[in-house]
N, CA, C and O atoms as a Maestro MAE file, in Angstrom:
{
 s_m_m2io_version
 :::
 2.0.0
}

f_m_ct {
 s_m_title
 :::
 protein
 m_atom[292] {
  # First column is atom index #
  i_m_mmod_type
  r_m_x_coord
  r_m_y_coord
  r_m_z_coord
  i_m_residue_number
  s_m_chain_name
  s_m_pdb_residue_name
  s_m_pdb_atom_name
  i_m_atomic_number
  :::
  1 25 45.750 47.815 31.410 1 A "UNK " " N  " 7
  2 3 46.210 49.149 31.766 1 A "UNK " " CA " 6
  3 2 46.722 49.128 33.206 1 A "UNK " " C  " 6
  4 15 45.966 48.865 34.141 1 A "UNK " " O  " 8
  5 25 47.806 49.362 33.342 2 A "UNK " " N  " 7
  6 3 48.697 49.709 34.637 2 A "UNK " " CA " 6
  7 2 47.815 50.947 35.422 2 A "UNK " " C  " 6
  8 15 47.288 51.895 34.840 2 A "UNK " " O  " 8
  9 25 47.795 50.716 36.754 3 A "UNK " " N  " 7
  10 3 47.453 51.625 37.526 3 A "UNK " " CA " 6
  11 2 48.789 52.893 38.170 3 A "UNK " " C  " 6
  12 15 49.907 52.720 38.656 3 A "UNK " " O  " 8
  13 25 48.184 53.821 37.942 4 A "UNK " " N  " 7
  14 3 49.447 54.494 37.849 4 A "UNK " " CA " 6
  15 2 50.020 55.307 39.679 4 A "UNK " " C  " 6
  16 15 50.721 56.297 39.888 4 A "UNK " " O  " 8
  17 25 49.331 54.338 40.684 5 A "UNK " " N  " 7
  18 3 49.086 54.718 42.089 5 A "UNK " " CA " 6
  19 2 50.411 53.362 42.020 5 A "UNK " " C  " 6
  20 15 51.155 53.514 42.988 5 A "UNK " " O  " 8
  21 25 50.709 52.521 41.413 6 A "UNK " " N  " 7
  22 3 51.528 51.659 41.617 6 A "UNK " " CA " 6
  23 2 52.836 52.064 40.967 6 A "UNK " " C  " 6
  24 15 53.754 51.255 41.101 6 A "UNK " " O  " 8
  25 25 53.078 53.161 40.295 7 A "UNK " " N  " 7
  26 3 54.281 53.487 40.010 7 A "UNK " " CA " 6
  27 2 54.844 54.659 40.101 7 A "UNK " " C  " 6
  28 15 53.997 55.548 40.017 7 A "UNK " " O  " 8
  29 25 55.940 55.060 40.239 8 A "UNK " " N  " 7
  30 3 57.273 55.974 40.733 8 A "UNK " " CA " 6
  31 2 56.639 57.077 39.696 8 A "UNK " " C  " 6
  32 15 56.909 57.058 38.495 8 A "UNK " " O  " 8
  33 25 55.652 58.164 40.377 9 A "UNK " " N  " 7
  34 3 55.638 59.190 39.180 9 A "UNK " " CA " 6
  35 2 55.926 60.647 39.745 9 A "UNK " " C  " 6
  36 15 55.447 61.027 40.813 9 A "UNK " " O  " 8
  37 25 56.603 61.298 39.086 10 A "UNK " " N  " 7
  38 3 56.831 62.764 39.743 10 A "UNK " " CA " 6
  39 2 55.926 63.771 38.577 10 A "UNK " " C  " 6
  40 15 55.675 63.549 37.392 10 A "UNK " " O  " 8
  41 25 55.659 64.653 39.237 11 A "UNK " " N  " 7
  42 3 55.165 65.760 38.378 11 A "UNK " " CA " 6
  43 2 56.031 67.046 38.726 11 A "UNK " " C  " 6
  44 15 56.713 67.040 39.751 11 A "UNK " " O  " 8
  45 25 56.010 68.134 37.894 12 A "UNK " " N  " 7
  46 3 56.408 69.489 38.588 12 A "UNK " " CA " 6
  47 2 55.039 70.449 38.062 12 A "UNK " " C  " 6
  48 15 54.942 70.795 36.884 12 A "UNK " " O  " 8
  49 25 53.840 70.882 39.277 13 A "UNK " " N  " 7
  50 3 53.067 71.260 38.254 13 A "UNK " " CA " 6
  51 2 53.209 73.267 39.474 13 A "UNK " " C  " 6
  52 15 53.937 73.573 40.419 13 A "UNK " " O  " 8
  53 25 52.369 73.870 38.893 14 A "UNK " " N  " 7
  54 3 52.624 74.936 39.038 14 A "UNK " " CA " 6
  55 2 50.847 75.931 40.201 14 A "UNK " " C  " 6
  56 15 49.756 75.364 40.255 14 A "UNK " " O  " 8
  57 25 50.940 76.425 40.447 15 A "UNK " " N  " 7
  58 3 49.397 77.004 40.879 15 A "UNK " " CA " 6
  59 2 50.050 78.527 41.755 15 A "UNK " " C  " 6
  60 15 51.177 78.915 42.062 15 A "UNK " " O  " 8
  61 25 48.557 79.100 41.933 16 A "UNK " " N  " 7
  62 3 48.839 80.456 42.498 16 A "UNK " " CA " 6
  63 2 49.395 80.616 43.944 16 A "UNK " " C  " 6
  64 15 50.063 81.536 44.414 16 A "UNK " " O  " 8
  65 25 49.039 79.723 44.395 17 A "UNK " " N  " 7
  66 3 50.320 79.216 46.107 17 A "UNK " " CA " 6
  67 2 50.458 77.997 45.813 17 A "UNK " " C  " 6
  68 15 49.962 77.434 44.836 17 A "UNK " " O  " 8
  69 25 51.319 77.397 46.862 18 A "UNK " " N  " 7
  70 3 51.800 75.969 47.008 18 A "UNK " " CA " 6
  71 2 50.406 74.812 47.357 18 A "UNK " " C  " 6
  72 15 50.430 73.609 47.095 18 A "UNK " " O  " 8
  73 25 49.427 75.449 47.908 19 A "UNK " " N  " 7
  74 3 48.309 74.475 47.999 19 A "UNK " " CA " 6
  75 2 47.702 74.191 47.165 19 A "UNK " " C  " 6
  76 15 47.088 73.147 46.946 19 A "UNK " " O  " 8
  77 25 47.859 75.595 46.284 20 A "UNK " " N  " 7
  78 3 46.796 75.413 45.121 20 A "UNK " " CA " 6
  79 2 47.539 74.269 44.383 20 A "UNK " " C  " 6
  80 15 46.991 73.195 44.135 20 A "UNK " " O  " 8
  81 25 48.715 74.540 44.076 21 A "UNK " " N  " 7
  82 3 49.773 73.212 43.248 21 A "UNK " " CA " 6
  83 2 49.410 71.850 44.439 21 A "UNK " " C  " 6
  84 15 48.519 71.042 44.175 21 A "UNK " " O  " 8
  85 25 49.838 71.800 45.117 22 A "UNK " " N  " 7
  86 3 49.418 70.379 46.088 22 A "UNK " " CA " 6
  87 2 48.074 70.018 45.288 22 A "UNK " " C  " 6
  88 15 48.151 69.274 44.310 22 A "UNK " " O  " 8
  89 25 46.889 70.527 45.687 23 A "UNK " " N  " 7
  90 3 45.932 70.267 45.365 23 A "UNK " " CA " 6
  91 2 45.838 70.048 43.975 23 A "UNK " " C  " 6
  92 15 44.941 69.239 43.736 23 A "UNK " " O  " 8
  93 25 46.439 70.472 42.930 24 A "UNK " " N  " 7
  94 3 46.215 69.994 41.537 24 A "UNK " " CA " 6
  95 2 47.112 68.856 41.228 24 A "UNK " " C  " 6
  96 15 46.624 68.100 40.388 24 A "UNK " " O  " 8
  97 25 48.251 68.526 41.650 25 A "UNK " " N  " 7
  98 3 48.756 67.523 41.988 25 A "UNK " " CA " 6
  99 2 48.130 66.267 42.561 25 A "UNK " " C  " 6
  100 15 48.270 65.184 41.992 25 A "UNK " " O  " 8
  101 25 47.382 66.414 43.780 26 A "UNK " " N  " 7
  102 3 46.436 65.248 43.911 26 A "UNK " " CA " 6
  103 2 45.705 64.823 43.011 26 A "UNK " " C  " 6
  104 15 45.594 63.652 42.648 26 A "UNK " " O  " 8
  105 25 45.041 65.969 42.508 27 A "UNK " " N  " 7
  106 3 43.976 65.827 41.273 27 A "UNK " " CA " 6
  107 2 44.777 64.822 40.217 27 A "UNK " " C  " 6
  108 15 44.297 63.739 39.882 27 A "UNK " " O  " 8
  109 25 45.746 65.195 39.852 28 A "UNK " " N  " 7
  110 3 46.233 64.667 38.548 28 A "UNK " " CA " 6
  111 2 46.661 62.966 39.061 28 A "UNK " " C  " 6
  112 15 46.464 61.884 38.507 28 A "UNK " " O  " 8
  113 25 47.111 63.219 39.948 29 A "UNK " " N  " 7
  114 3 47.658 61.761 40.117 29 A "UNK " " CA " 6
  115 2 46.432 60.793 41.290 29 A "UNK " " C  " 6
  116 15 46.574 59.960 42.186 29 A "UNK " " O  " 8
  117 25 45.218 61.521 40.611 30 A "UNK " " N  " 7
  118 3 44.006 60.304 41.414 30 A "UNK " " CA " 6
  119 2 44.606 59.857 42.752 30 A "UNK " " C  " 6
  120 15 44.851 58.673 42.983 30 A "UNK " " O  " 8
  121 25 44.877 61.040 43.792 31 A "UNK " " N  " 7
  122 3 45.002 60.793 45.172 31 A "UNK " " CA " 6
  123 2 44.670 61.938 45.896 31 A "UNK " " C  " 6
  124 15 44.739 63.114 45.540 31 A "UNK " " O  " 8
  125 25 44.096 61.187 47.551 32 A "UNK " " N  " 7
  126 3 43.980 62.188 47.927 32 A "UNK " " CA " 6
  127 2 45.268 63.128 48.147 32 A "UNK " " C  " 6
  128 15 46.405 62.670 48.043 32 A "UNK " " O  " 8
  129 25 45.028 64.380 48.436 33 A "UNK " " N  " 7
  130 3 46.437 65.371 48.631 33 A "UNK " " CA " 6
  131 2 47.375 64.716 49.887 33 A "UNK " " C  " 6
  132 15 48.568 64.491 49.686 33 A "UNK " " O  " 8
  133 25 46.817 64.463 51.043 34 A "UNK " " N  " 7
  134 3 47.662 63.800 51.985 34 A "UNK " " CA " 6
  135 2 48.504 62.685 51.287 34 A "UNK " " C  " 6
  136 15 49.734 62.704 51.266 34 A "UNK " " O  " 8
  137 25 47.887 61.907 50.832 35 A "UNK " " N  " 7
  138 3 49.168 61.055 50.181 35 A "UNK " " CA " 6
  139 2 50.489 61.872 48.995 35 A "UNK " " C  " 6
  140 15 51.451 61.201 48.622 35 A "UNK " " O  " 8
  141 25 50.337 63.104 48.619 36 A "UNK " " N  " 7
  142 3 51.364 63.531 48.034 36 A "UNK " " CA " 6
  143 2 52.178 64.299 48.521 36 A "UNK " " C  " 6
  144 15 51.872 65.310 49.152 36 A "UNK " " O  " 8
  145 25 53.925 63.714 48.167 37 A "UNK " " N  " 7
  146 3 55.511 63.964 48.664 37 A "UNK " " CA " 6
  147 2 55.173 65.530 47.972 37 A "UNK " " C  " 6
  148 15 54.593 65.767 46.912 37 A "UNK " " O  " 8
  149 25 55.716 66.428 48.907 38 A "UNK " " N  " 7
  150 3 56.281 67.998 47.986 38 A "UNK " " CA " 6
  151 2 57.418 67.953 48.137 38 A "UNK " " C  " 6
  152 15 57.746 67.187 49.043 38 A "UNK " " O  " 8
  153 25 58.430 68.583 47.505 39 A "UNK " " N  " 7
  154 3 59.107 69.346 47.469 39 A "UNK " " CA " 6
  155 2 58.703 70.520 46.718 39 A "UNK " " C  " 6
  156 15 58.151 70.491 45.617 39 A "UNK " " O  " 8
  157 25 59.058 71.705 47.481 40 A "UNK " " N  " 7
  158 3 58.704 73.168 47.010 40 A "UNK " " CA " 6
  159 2 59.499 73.341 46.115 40 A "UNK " " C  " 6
  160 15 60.553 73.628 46.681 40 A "UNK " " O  " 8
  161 25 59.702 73.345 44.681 41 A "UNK " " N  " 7
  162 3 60.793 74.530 43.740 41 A "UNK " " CA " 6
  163 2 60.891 75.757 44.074 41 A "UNK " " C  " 6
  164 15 61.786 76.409 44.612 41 A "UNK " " O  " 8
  165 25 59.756 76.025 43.654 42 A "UNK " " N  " 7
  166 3 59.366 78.294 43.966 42 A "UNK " " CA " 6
  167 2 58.553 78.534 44.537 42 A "UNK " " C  " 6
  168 15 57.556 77.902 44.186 42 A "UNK " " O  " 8
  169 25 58.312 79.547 45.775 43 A "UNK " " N  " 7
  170 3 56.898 79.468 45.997 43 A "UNK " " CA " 6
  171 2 56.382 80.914 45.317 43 A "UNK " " C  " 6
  172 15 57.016 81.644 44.555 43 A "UNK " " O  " 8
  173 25 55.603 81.011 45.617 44 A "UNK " " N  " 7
  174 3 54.230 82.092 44.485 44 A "UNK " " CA " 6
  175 2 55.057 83.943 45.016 44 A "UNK " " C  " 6
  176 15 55.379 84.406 46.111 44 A "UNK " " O  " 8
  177 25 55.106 84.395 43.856 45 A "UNK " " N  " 7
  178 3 55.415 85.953 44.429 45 A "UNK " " CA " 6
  179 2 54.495 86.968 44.308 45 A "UNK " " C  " 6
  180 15 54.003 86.987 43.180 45 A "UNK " " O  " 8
  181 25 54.048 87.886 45.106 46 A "UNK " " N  " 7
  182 3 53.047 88.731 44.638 46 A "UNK " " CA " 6
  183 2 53.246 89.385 43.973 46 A "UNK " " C  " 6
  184 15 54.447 89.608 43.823 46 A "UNK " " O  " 8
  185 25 52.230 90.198 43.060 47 A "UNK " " N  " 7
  186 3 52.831 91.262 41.614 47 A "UNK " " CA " 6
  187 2 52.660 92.477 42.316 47 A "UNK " " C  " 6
  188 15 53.031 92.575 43.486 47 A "UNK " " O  " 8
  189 25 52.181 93.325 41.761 48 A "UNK " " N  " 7
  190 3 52.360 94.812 42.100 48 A "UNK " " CA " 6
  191 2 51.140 94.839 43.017 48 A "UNK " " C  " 6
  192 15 50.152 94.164 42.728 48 A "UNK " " O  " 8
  193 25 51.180 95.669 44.217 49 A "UNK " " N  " 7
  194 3 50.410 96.053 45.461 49 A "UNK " " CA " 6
  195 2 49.852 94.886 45.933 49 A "UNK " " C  " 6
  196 15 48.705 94.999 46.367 49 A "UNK " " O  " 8
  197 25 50.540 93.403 45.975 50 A "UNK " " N  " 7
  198 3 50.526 92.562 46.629 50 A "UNK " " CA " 6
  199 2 49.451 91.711 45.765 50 A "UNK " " C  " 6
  200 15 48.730 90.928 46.384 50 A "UNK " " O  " 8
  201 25 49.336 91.813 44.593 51 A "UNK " " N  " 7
  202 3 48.174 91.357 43.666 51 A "UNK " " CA " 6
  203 2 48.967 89.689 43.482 51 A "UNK " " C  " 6
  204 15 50.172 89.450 43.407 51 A "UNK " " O  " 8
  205 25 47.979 88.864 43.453 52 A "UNK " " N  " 7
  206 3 48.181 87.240 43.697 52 A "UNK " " CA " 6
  207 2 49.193 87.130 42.089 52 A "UNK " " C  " 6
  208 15 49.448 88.191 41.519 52 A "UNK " " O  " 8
  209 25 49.638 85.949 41.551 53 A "UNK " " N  " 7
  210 3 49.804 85.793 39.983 53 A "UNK " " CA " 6
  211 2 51.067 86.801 39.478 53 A "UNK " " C  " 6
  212 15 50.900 87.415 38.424 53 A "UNK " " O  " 8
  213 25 51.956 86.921 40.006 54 A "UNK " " N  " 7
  214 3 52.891 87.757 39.668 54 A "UNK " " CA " 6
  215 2 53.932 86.510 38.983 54 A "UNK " " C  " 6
  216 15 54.333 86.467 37.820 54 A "UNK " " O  " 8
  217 25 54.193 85.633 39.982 55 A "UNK " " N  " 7
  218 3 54.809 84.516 39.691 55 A "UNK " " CA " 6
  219 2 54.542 83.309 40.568 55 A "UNK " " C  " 6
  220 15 54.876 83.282 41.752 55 A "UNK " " O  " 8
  221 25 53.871 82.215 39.889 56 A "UNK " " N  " 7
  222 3 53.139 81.330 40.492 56 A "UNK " " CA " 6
  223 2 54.313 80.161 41.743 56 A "UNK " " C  " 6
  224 15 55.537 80.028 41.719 56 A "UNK " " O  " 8
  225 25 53.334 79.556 42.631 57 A "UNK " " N  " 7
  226 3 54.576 78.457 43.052 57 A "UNK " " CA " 6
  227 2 54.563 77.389 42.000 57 A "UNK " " C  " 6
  228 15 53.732 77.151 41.124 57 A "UNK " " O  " 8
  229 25 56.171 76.561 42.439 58 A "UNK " " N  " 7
  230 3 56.165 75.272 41.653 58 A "UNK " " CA " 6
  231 2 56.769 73.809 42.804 58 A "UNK " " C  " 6
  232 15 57.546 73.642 43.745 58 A "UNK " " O  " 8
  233 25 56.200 73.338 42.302 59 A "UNK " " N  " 7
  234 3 56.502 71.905 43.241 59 A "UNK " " CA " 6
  235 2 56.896 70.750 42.251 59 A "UNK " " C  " 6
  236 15 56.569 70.710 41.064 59 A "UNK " " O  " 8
  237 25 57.555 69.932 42.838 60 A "UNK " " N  " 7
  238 3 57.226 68.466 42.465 60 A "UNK " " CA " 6
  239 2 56.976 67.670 43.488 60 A "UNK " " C  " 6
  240 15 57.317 67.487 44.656 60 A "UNK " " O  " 8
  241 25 55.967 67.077 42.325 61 A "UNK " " N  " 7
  242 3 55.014 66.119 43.464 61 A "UNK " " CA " 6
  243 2 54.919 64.785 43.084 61 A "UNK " " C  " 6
  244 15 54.894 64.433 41.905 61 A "UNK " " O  " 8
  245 25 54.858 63.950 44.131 62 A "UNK " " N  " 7
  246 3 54.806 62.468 43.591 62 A "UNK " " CA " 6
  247 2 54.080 61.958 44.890 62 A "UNK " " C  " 6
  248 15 53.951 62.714 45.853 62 A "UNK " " O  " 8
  249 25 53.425 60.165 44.910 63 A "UNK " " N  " 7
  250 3 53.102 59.664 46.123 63 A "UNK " " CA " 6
  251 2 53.525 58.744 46.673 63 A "UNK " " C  " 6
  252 15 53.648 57.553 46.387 63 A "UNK " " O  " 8
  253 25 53.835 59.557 47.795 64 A "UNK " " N  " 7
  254 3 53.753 58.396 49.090 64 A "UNK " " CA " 6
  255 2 53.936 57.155 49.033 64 A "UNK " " C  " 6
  256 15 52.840 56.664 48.760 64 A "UNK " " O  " 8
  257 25 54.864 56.189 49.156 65 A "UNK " " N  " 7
  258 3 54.894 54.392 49.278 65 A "UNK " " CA " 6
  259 2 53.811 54.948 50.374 65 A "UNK " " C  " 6
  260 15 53.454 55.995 50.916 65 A "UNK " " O  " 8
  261 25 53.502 53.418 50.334 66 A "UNK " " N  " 7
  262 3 52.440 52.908 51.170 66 A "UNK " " CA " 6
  263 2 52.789 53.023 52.797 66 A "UNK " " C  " 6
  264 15 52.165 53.580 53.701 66 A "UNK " " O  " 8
  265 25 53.975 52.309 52.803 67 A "UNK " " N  " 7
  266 3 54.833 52.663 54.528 67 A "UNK " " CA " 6
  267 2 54.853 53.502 54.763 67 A "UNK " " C  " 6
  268 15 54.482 53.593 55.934 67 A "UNK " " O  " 8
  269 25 55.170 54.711 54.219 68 A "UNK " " N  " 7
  270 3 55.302 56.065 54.487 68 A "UNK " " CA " 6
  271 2 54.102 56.619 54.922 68 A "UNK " " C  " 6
  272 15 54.099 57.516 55.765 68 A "UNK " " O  " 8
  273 25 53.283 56.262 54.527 69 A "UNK " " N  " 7
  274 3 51.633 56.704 54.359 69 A "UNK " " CA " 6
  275 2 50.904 56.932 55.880 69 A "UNK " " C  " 6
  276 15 50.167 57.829 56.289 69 A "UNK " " O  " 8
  277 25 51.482 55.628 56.574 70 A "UNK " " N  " 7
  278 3 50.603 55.119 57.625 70 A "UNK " " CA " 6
  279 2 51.099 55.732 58.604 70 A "UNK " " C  " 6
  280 15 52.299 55.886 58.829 70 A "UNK " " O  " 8
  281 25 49.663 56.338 59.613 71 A "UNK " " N  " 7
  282 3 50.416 57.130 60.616 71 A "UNK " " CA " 6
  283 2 50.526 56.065 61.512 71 A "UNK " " C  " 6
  284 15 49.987 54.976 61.314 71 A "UNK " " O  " 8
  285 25 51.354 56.399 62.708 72 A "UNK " " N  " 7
  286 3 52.129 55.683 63.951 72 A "UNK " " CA " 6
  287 2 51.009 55.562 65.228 72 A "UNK " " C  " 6
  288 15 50.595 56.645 65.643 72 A "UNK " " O  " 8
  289 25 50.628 54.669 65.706 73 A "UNK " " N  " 7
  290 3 50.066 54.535 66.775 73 A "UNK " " CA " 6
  291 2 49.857 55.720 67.826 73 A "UNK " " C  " 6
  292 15 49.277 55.506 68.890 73 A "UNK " " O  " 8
  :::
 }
 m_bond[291] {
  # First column is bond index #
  i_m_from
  i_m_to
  i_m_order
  :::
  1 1 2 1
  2 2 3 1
  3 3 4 2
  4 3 5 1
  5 5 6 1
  6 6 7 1
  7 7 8 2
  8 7 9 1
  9 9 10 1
  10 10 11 1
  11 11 12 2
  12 11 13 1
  13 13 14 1
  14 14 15 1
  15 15 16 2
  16 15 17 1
  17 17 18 1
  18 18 19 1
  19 19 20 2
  20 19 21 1
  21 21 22 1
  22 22 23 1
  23 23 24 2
  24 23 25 1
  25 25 26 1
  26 26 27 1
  27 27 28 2
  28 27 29 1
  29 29 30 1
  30 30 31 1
  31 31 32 2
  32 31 33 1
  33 33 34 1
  34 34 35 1
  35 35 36 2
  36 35 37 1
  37 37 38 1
  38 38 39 1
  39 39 40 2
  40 39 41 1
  41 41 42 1
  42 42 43 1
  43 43 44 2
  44 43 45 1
  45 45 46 1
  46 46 47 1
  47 47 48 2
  48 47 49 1
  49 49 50 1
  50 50 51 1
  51 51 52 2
  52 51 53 1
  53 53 54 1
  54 54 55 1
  55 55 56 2
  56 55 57 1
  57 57 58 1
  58 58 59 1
  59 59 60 2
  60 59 61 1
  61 61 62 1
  62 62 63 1
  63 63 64 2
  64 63 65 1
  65 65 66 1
  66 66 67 1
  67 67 68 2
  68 67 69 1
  69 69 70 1
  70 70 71 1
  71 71 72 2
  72 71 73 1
  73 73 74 1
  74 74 75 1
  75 75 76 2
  76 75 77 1
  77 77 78 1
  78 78 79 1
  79 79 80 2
  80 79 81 1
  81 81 82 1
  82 82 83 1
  83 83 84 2
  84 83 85 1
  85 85 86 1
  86 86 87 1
  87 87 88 2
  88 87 89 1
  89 89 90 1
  90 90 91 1
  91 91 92 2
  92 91 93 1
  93 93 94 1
  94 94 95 1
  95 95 96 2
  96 95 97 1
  97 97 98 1
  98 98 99 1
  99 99 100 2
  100 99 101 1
  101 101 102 1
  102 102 103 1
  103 103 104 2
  104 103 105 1
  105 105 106 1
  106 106 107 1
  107 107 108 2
  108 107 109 1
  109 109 110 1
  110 110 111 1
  111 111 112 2
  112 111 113 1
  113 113 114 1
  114 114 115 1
  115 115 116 2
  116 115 117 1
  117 117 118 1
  118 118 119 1
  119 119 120 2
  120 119 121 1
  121 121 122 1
  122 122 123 1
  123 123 124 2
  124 123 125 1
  125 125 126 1
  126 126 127 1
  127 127 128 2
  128 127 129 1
  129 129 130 1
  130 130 131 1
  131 131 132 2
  132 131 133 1
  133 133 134 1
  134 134 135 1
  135 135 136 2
  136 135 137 1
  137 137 138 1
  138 138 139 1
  139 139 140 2
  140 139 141 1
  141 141 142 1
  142 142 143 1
  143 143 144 2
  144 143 145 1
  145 145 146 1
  146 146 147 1
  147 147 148 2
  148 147 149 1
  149 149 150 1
  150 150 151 1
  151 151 152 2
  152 151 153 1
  153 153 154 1
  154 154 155 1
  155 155 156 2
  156 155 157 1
  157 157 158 1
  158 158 159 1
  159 159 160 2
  160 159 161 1
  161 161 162 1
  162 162 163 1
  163 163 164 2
  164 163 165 1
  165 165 166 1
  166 166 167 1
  167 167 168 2
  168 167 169 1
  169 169 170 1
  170 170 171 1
  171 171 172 2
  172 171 173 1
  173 173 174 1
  174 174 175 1
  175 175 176 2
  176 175 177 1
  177 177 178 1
  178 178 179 1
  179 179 180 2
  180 179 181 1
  181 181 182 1
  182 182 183 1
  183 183 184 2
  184 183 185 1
  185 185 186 1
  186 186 187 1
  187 187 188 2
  188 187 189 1
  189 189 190 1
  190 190 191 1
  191 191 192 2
  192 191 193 1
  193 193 194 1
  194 194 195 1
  195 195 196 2
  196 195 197 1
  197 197 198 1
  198 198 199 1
  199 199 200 2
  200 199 201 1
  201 201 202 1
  202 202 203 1
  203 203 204 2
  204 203 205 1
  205 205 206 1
  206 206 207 1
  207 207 208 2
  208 207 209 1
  209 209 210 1
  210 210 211 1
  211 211 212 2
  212 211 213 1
  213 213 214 1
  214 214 215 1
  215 215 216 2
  216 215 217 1
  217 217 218 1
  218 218 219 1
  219 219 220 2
  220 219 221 1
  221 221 222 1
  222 222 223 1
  223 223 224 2
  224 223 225 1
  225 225 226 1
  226 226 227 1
  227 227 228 2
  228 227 229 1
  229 229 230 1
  230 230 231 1
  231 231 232 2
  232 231 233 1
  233 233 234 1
  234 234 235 1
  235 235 236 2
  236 235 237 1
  237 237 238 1
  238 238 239 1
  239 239 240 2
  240 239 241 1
  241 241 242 1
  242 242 243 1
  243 243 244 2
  244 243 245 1
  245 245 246 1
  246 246 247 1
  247 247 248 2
  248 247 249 1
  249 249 250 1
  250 250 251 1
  251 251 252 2
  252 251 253 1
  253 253 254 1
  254 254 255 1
  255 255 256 2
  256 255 257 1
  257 257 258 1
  258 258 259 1
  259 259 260 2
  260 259 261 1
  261 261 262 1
  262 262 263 1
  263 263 264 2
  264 263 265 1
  265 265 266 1
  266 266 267 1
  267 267 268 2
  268 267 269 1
  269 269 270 1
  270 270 271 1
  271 271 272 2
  272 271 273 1
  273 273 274 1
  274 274 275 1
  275 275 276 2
  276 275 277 1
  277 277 278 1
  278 278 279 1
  279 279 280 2
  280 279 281 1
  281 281 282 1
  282 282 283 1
  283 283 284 2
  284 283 285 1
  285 285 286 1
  286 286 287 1
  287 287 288 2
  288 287 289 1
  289 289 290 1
  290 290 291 1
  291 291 292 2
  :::
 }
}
């Protein structure tokens, strides 16, 4: 079984803000969240009288090469 931290994977997954998606994104792809690339699609809109879940954010997310990863001296 291939480890899947060794290959090119994108997700587009969805949550009630953009962290919440970051964070389920890590989850899914067995990393911590710092190692995962965003790009934002949508971010989250509030529904009526500012109530959360009106329309969720969406991202795609994938991780980090390894170079990319490492911070700079």
């Amino acid at each position: 079984m291939e480890d899947i931290k060794s290959k090119s994977v994108e997700l587009e997954v969805e949550g009630n803000t953009v962290e919440e998606a970051v964070k389920k994104a890590a989850e899914l792809l067995h990393v911590p969240k710092e190692r995962i690339a965003v790009k934002i699609l949508s971010e989250e809109q509030k529904g009526l009288f500012g109530m959360p879940g009106a329309k969720p954010a969406k991202i795609r997310a994938g991780i980090k090469p390894p170079h990319l990863d490492k911070k700079k001296p």
